[in-house]
GUPA-577899 format. One record per residue: residue number from 1; residue in three letters; z, y, x of N, C-alpha, C in turn. Coordinates in Angstrom, 3 decimals, decimal comma. Example, Ala and Ser with C-alpha at 12.3 -4.5 7.8 and 13.67 -1.06 7.14 Angstrom:
<sites>
SITE;num;residu;npz;npy;npx;capz;capy;capx;cpz;cpy;cpx
SITE;1;Ala;7,800;-5,690;13,190;7,800;-4,500;12,300;7,800;-3,300;13,200 $
SITE;2;Ser;7,080;-2,250;12,850;7,140;-1,060;13,670;7,870;0,030;12,900 $
</sites>
This chain:
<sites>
SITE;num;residu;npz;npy;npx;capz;capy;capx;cpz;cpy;cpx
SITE;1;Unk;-46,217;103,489;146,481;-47,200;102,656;145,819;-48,466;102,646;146,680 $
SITE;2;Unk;-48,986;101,659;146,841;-50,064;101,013;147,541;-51,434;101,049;146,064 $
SITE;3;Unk;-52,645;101,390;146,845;-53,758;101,318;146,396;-54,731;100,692;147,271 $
SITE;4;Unk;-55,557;99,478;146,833;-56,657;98,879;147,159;-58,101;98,564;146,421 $
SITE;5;Unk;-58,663;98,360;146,793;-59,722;98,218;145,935;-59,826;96,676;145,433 $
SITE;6;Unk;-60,551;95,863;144,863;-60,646;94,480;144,189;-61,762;94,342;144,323 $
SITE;7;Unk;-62,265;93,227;144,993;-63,740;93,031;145,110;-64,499;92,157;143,770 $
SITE;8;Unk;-65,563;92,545;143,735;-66,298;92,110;142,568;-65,889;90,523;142,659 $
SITE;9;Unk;-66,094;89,640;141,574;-65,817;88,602;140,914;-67,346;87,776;141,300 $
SITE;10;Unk;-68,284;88,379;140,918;-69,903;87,795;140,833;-70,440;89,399;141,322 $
SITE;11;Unk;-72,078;88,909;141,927;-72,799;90,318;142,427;-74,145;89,956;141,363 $
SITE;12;Unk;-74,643;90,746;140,987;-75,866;90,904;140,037;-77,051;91,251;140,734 $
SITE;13;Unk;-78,303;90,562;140,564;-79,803;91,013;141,341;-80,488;91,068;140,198 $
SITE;14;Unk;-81,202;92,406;140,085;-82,278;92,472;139,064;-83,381;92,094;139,537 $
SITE;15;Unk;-84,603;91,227;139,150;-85,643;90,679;139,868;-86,529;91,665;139,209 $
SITE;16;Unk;-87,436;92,038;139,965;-88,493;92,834;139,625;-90,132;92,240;139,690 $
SITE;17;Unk;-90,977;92,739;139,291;-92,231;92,215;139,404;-93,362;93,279;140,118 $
SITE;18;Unk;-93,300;93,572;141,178;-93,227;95,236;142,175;-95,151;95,210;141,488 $
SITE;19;Unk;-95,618;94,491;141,225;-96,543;94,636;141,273;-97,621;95,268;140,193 $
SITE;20;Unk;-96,316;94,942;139,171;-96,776;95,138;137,756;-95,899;97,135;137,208 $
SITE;21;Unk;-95,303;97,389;138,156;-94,980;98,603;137,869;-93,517;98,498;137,751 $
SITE;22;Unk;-92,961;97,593;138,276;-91,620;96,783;138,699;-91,151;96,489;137,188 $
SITE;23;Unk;-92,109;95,889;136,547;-91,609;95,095;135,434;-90,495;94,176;135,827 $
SITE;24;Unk;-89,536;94,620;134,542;-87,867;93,204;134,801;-88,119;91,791;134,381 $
SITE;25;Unk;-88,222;91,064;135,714;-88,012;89,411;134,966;-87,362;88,654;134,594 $
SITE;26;Unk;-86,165;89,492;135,392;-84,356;88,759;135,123;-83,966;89,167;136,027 $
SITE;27;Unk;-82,400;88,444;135,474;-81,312;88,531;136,829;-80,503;87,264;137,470 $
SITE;28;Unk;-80,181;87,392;138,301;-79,584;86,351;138,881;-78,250;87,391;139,546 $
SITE;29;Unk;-77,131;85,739;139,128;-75,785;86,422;139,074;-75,373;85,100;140,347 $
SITE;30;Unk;-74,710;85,621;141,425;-74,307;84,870;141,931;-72,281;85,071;141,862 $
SITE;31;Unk;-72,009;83,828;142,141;-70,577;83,539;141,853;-70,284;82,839;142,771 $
SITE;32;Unk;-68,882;82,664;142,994;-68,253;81,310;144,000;-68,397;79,688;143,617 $
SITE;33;Unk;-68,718;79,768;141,913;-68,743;78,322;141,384;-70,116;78,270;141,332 $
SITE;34;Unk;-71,502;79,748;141,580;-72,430;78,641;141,321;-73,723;79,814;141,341 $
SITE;35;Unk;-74,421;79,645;140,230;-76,013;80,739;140,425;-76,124;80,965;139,379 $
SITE;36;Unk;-76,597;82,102;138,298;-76,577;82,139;137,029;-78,224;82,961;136,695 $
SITE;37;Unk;-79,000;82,503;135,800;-80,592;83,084;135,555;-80,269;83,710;133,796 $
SITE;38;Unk;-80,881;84,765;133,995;-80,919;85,396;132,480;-82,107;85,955;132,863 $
SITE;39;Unk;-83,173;85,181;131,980;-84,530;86,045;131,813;-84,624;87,332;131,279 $
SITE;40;Unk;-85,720;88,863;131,497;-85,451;89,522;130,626;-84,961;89,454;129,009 $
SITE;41;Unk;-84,302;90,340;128,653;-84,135;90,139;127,479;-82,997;89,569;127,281 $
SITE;42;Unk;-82,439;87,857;127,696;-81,726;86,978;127,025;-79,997;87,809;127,415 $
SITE;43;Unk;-79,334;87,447;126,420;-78,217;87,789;126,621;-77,343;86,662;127,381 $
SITE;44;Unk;-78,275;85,222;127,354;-77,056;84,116;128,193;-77,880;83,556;129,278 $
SITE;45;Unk;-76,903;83,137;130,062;-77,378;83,194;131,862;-77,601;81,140;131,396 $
SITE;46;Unk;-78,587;81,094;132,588;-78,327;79,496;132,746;-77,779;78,971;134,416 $
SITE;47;Unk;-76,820;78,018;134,221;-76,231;78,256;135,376;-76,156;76,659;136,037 $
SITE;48;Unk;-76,483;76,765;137,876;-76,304;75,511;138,388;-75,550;76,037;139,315 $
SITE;49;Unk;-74,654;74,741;139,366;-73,300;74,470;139,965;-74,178;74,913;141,730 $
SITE;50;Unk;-73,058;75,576;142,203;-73,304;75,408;143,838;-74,119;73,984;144,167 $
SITE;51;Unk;-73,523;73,072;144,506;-74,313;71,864;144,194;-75,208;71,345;143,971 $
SITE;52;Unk;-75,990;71,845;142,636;-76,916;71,714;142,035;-78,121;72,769;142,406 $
SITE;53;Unk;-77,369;73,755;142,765;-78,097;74,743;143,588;-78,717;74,584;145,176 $
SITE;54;Unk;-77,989;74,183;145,494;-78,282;73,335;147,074;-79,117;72,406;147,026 $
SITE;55;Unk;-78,817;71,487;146,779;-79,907;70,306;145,605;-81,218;70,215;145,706 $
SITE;56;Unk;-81,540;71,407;144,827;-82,758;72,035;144,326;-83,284;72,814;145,386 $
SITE;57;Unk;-82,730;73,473;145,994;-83,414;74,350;147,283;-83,880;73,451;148,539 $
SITE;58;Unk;-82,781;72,609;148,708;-83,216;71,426;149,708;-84,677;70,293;149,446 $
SITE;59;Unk;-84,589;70,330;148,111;-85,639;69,232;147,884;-87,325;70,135;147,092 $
SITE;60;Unk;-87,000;71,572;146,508;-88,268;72,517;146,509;-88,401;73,307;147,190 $
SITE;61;Unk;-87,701;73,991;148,241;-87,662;75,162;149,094;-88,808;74,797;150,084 $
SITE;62;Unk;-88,814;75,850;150,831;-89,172;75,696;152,466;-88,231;76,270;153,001 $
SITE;63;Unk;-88,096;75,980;154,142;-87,052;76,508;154,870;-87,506;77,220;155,807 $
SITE;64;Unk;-86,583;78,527;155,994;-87,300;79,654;156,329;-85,952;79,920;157,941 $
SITE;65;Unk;-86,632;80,701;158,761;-85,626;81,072;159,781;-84,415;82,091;159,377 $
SITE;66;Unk;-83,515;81,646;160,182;-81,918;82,580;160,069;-82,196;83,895;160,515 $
</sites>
């Protein structure tokens, strides 16, 4: 019998507020289908499609070096 490990599904970032004594502002869940926001507190994520995510970064971002 063979053993491997399974890589996570989605990775989780807790956002912090470093300034305030690293008060929690949320998290952001990233996935293969997309980006997910749960403010502190909320139990449900709001989520834009890859797509919609690109989208939005292209047309409010700055673009920063690789």
């Amino acid at each position: 019998m063979a053993y491997a490990f399974k890589r996570a599904e989605s990775q989780d970032f807790t956002i912090v507020e470093m300034n305030d004594g690293d008060k929690i502002v949320g998290t952001i869940r990233v996935k293969p289908s997309g980006v997910l926001w749960a403010p502190k507190g909320s139990h449900k994520f709001y989520k834009l499609s890859i797509q919609q995510f690109a989208k939005f970064a292209e047309e409010h971002g700055t673009k920063q070096k690789m």
